[in-house]
C-alpha positions in Angstrom: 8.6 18.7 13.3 11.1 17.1 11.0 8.7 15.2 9.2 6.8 18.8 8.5 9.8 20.0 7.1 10.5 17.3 5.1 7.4 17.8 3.6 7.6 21.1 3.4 7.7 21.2 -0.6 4.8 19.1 -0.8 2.7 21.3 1.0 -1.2 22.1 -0.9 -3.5 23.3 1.4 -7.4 23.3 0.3 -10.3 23.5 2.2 -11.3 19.9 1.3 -8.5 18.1 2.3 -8.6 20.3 5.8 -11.5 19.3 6.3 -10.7 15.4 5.8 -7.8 15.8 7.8 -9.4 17.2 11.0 -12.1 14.7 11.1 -9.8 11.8 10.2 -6.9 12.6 12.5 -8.6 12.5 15.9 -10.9 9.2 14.6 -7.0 7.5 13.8 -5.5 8.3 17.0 -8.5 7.2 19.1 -8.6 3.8 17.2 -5.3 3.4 17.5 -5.5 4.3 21.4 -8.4 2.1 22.0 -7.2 -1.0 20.1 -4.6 -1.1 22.7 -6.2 -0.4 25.3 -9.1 -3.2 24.6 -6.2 -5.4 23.8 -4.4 -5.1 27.5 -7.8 -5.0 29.3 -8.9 -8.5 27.6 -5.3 -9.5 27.4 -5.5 -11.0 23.9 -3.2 -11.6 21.0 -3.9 -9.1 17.9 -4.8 -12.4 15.7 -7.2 -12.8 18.9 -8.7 -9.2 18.4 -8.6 -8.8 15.0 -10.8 -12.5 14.8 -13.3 -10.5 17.3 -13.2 -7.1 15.5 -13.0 -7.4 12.2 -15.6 -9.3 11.0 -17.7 -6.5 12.5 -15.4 -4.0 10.4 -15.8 -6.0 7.1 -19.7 -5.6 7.1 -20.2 -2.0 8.1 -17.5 -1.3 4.8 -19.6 -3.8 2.7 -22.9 -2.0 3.8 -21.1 1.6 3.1 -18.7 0.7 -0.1 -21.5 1.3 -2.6 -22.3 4.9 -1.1 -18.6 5.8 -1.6 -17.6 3.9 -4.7 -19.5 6.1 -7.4 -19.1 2.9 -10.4 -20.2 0.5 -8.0 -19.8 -3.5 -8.5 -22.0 -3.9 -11.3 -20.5 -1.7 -13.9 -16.6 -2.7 -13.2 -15.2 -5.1 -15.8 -14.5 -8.1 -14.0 -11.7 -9.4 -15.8 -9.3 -12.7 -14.4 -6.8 -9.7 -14.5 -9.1 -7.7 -12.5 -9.6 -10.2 -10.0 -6.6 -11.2 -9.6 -4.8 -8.0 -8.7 -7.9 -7.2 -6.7 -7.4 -10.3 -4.3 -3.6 -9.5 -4.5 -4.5 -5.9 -3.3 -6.7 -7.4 -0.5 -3.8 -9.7 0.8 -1.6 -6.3 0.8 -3.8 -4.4 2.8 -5.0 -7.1 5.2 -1.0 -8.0 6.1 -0.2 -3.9 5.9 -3.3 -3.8 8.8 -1.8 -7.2 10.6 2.1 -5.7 11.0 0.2 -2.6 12.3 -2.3 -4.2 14.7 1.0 -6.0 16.0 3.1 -2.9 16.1 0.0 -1.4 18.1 -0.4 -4.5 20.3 3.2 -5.0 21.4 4.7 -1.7 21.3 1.8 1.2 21.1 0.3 3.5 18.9 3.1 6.4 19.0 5.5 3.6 18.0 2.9 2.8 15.0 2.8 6.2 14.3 6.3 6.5 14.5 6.8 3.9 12.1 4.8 6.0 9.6 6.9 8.6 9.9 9.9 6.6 9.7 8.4 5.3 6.4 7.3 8.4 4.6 11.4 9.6 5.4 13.0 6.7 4.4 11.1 7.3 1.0 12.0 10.6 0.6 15.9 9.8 1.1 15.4 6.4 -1.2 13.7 8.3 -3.9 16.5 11.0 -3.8 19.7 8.9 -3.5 18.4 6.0 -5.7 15.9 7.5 -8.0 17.6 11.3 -8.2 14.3 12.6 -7.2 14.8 16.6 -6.2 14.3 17.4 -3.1 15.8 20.8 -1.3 18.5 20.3 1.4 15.7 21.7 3.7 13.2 18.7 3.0 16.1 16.4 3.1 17.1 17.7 6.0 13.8 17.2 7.5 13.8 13.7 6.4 17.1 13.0 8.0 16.3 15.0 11.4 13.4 12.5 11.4 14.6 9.2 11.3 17.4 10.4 14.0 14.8 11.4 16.2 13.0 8.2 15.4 16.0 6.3 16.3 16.7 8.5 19.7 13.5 7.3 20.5 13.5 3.9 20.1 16.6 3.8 21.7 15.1 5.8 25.6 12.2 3.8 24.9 14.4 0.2 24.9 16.1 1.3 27.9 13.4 2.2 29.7 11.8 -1.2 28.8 15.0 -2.9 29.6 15.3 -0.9 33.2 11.4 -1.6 33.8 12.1 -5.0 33.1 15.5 -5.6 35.3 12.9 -3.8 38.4 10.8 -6.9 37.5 7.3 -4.6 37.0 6.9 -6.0 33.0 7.4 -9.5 31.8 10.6 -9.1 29.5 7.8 -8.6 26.4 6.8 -5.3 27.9 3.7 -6.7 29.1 2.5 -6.7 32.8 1.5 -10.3 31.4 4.0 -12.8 30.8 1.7 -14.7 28.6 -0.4 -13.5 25.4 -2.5 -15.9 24.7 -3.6 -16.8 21.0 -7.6 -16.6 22.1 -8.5 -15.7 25.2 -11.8 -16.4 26.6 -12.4 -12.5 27.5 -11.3 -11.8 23.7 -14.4 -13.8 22.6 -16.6 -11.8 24.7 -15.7 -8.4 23.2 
């Protein structure tokens, strides 16, 4: 809710966008969901999964790229310049998806969405403090409310590890496992 309010200023509702948003929303939080899931039932590392799964993932975008990308390859300029902040862009995004495979793996998917969240506020209250964006006391409010309630979180969340882990019912990483292995045989077979 905080996060909503926070972005309460930046709010531009069109049917478009709706519509992108309520298929893409439920697709996120299932994949999200299940790489978790398929991640404790095989009981593989993310480097593990990500080996299994993303090669798969690299050829259905290469297949579907041109349909989406109306210039395509062959008219683009390819400049060194180009290329180079191209390749520097891929490196971004594939260690953006590795911290959040391994945020997904080891903590779960409302602590990845969480993160987000934690994020988006952090920005705002960076932006306005260092960078004298405006913002009203509402969204900055909002912004604040957020990362408080992130931090609540984290911190029942800890304990409850910590007291799940004192029982003895999770290995001290949270895991029923006390071992992740960097491949795992059943990994391979996914």
């Amino acid at each position: 809710a905080f996060v909503l309010v926070s972005s309460g200023g930046d709010l531009d509702f069109n049917m478009f966008g709706t519509i992108c948003a309520t298929i893409w929303v439920p697709l996120a939080a299932g994949y999200k969901v299940q790489w978790g899931r398929v991640q404790n039932q095989y009981n593989c590392s993310t480097p593990a999964l990500m080996h299994a799964v993303l090669p798969y993932a690299i050829v259905v975008q290469t297949m579907i790229s041109p349909i989406i990308d109306p210039p395509g390859l062959l008219q683009f300029q390819w400049t060194p310049e180009a290329v180079f902040w191209i390749t520097l862009s891929g490196v971004a995004a594939f260690l953006v998806n590795l911290s959040g495979f391994l945020v997904m793996g080891h903590a779960g998917a409302l602590t990845h969405v969480l993160l987000g969240q934690l994020k988006t506020s952090v920005i705002c209250l960076g932006a306005y403090y260092l960078f004298d964006a405006h913002y009203t006391v509402i969204q900055l409010f909002g912004a604040a409310g957020a990362i408080a309630s992130i931090v609540a979180y984290t911190h029942t969340a800890t304990s409850e590890r910590a007291r799940k882990v004192e029982l003895g019912t999770v290995g001290k990483d949270g895991n029923t496992s006390s071992t992740l292995p960097l491949l795992h045989k059943k990994c391979s077979d996914i």
